[in-house]
C-alpha atoms as a printed R data frame, in Angstrom:
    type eleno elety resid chain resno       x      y        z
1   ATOM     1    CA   UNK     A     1  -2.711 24.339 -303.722
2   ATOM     2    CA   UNK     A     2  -0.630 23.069 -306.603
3   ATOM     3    CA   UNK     A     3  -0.643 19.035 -306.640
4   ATOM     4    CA   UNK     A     4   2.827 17.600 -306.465
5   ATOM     5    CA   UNK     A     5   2.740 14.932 -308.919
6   ATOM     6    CA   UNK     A     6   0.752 16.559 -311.794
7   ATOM     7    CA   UNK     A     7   1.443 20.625 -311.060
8   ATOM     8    CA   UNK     A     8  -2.450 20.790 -311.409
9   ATOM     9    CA   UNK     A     9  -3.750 24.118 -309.823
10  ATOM    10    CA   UNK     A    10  -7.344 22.879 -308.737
11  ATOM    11    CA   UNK     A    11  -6.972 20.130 -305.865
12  ATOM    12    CA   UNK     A    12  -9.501 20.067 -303.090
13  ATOM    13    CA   UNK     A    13  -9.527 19.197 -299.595
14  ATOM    14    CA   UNK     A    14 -10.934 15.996 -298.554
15  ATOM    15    CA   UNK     A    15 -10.524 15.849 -294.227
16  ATOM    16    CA   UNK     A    16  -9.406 18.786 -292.098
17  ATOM    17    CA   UNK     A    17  -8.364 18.080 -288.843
18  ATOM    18    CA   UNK     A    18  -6.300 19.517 -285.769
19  ATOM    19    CA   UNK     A    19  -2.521 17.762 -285.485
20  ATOM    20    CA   UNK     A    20  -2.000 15.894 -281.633
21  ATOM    21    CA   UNK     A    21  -0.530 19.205 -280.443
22  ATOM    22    CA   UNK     A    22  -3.210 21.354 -281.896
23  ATOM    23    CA   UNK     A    23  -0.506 23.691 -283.592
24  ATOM    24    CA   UNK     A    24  -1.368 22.993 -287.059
25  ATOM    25    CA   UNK     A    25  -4.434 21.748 -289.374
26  ATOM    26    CA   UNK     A    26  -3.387 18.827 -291.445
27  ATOM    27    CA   UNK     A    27  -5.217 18.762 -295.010
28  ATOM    28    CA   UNK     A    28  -5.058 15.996 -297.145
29  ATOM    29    CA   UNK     A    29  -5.892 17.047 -300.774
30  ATOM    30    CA   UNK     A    30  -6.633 15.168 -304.187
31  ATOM    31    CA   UNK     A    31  -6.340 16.210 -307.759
32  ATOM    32    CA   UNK     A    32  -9.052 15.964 -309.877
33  ATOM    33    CA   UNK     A    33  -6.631 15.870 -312.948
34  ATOM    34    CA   UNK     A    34  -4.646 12.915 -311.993
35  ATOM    35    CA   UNK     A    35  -6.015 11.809 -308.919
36  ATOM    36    CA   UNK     A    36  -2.686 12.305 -306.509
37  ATOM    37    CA   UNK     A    37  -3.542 12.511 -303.269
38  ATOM    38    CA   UNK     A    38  -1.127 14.285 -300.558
39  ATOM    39    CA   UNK     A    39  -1.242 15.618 -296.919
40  ATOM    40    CA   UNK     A    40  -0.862 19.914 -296.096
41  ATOM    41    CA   UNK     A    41   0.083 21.369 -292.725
42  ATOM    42    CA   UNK     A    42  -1.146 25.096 -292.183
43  ATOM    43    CA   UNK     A    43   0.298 26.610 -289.308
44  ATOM    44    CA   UNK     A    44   0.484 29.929 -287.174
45  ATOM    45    CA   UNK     A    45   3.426 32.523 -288.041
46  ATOM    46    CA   UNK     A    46   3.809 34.864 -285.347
47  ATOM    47    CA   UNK     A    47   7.316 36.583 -286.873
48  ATOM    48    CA   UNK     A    48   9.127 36.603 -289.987
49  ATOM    49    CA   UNK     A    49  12.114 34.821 -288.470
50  ATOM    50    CA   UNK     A    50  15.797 34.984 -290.271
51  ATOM    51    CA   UNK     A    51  18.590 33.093 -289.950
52  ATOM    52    CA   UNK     A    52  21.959 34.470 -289.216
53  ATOM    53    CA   UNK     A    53  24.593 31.713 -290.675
54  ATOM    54    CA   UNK     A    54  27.999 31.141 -289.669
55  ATOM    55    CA   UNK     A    55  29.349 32.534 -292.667
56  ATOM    56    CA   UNK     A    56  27.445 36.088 -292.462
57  ATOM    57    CA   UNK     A    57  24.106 35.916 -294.366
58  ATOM    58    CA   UNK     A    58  20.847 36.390 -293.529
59  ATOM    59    CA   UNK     A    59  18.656 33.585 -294.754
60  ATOM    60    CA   UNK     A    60  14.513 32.830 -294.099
61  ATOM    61    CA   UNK     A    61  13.974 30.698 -291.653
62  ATOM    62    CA   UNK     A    62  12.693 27.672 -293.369
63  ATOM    63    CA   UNK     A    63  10.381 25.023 -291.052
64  ATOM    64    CA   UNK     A    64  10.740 22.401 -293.929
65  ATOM    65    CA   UNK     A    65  14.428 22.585 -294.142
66  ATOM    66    CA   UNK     A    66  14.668 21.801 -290.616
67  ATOM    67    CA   UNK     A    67  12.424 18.815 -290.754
68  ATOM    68    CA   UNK     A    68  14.132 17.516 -293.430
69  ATOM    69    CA   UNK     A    69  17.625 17.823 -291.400
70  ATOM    70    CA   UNK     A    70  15.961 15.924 -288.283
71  ATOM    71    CA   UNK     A    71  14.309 13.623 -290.359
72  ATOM    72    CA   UNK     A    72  17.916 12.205 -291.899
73  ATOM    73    CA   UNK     A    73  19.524 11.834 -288.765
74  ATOM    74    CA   UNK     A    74  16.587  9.758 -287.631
75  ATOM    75    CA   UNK     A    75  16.337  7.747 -290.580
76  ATOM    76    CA   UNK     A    76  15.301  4.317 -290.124
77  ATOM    77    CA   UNK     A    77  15.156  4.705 -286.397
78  ATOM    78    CA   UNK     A    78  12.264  3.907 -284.041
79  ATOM    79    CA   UNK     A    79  10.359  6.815 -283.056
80  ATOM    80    CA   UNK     A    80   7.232  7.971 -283.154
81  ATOM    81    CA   UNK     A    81   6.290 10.950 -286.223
82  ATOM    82    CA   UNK     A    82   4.268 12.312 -283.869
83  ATOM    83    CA   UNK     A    83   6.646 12.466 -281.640
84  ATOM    84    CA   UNK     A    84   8.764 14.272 -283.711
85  ATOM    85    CA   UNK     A    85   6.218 16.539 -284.616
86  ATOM    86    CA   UNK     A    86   6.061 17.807 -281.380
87  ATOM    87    CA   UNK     A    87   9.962 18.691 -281.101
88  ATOM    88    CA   UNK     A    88   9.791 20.527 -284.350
89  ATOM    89    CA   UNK     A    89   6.777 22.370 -283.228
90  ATOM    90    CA   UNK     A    90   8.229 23.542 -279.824
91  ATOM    91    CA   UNK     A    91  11.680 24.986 -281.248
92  ATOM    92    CA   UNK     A    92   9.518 26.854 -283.377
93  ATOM    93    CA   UNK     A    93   7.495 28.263 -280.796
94  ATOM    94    CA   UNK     A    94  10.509 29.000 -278.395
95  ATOM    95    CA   UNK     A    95  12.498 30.743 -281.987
96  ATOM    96    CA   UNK     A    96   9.408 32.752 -282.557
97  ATOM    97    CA   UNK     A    97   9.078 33.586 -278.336
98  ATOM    98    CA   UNK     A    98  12.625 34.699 -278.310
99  ATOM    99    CA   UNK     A    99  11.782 38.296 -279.143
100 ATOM   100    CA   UNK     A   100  13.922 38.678 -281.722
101 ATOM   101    CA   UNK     A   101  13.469 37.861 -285.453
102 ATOM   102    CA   UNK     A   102  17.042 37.248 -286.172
103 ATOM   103    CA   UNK     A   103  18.184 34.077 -284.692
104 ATOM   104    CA   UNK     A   104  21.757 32.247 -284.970
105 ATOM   105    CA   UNK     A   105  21.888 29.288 -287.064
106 ATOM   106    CA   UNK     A   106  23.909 27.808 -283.701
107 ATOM   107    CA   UNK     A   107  21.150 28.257 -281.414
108 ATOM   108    CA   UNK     A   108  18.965 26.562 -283.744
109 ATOM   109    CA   UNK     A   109  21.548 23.484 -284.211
110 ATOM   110    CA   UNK     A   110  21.562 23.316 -280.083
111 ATOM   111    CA   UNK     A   111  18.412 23.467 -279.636
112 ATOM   112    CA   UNK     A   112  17.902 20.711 -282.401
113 ATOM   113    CA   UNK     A   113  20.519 18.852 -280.229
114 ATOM   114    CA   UNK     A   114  18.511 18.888 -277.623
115 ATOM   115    CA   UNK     A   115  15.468 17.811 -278.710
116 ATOM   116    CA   UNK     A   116  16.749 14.359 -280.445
117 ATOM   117    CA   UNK     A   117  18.896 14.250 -277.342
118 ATOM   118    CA   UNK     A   118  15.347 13.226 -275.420
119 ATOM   119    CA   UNK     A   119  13.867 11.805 -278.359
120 ATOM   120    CA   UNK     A   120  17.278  9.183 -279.700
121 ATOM   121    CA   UNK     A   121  20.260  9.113 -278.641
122 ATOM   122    CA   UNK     A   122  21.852  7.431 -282.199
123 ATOM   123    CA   UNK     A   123  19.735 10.146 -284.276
124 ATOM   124    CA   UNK     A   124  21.587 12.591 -281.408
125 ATOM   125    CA   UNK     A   125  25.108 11.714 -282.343
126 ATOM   126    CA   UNK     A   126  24.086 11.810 -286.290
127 ATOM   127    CA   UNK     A   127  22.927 15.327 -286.082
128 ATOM   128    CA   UNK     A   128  25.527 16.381 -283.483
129 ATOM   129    CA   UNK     A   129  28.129 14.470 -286.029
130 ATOM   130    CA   UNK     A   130  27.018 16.627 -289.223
131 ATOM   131    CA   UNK     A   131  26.218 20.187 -286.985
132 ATOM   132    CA   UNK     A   132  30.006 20.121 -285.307
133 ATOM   133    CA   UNK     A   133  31.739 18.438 -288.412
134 ATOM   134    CA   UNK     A   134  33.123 15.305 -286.569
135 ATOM   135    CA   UNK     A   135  36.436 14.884 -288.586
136 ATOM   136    CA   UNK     A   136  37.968 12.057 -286.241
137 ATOM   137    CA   UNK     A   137  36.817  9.322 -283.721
138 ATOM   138    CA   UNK     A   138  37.549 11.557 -280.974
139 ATOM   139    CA   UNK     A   139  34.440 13.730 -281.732
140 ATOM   140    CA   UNK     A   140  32.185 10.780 -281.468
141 ATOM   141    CA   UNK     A   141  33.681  9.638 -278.236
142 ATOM   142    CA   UNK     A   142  32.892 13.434 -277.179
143 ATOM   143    CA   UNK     A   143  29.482 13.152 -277.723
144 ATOM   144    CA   UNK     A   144  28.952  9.865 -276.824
145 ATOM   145    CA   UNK     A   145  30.054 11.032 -272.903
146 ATOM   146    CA   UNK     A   146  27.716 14.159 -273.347
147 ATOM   147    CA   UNK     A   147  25.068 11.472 -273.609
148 ATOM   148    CA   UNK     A   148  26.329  9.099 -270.694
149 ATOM   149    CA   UNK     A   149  26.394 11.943 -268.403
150 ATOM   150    CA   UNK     A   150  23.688 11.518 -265.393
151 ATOM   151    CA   UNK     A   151  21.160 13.831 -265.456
152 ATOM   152    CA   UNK     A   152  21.691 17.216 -263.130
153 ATOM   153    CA   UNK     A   153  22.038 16.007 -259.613
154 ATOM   154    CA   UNK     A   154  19.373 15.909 -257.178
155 ATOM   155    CA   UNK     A   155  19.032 16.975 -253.610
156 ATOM   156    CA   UNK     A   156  19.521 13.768 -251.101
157 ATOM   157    CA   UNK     A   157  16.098 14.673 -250.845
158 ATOM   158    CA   UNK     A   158  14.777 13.746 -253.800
159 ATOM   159    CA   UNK     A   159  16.608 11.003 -254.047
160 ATOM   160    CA   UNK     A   160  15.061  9.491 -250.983
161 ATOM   161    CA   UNK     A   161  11.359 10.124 -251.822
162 ATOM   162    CA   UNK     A   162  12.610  8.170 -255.306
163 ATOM   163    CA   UNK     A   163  14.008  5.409 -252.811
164 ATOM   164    CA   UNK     A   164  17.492  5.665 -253.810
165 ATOM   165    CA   UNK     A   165  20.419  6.943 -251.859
166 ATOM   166    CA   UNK     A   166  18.748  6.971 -249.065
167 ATOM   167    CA   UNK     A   167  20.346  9.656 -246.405
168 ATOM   168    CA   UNK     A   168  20.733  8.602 -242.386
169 ATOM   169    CA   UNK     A   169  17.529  9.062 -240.689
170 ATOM   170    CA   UNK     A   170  15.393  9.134 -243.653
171 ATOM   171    CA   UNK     A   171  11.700  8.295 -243.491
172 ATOM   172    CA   UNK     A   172  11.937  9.572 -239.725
173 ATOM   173    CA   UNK     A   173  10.879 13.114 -240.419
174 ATOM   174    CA   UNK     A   174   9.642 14.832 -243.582
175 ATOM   175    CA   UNK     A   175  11.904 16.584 -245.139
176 ATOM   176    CA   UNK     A   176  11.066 20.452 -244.764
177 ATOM   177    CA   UNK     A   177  11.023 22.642 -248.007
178 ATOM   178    CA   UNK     A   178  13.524 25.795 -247.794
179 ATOM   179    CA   UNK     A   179  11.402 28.357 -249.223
């Protein structure tokens, strides 16, 4: 592994260990040359995945490139890198799972969407403002009610065991599946 700060060829591993997620080892490494030390991820490829763009071409899919886009809309906010981690390492998974190796750069871009959407909702309307090209203050407003929307709704149900909207009669009888 070449050393990033020196370009020496002959670094060696100092820990191995498994990430959280146990989808990747993380390395670190020092140089004997200038003493640098940095961190490796090594990680399964099931399928040469490309990316179809909007404009036509077929790029490789690039993992990095991807992290670095999440990791500027949630600059300087509050979560966890692990965290993050994770999200990165499940669209992966569900881009190689797809079955095909050619994937749209827009599915990517929702599924990205979706992902800071659970993990912050200000890195959400970054990404969202960059990936749609927000040109006025209408756009933001847009996406700012996508994230204000409740959840799906739930059976009256479900909302009773919860203890909310409680329907007439509840708590008299269980409620019977309808399998």
């Amino acid at each position: 592994m070449r050393c990033p700060y020196c370009g020496g060829l002959d670094t060696q591993v100092r820990d191995s260990r498994p990430t959280e997620d146990n989808t990747a080892i993380r390395r670190r490494r020092i140089c004997p040359d200038c003493g640098g030390r940095f961190t490796t991820f090594e990680r399964v490829q099931l399928r040469e995945l490309m990316v179809l763009k909007r404009s036509g071409r077929r790029v490789p899919f690039d993992r990095d490139k991807l992290a670095r886009s999440v990791d500027v809309a949630l600059r300087k906010r509050p979560v966890d890198g692990e965290r993050v981690e994770r999200m990165l390492s499940g669209i992966v998974r569900q881009l190689e799972s797809m079955g095909d190796s050619d994937i749209t750069s827009q599915t990517i871009g929702e599924m990205v969407m979706e992902g800071l959407k659970q993990l912050d909702d200000v890195a959400y309307v970054r990404f969202a403002s960059v990936y749609r090209d927000f040109r006025e203050a209408k756009d933001f407003e847009n996406a700012l009610a996508e994230l204000s929307q409740p959840e799906p709704a739930q059976s009256d149900d479900v909302k009773a065991e919860g203890g909310r909207d409680k329907p007439k009669g509840a708590g008299k009888t269980p409620p019977r599946s309808a399998e």
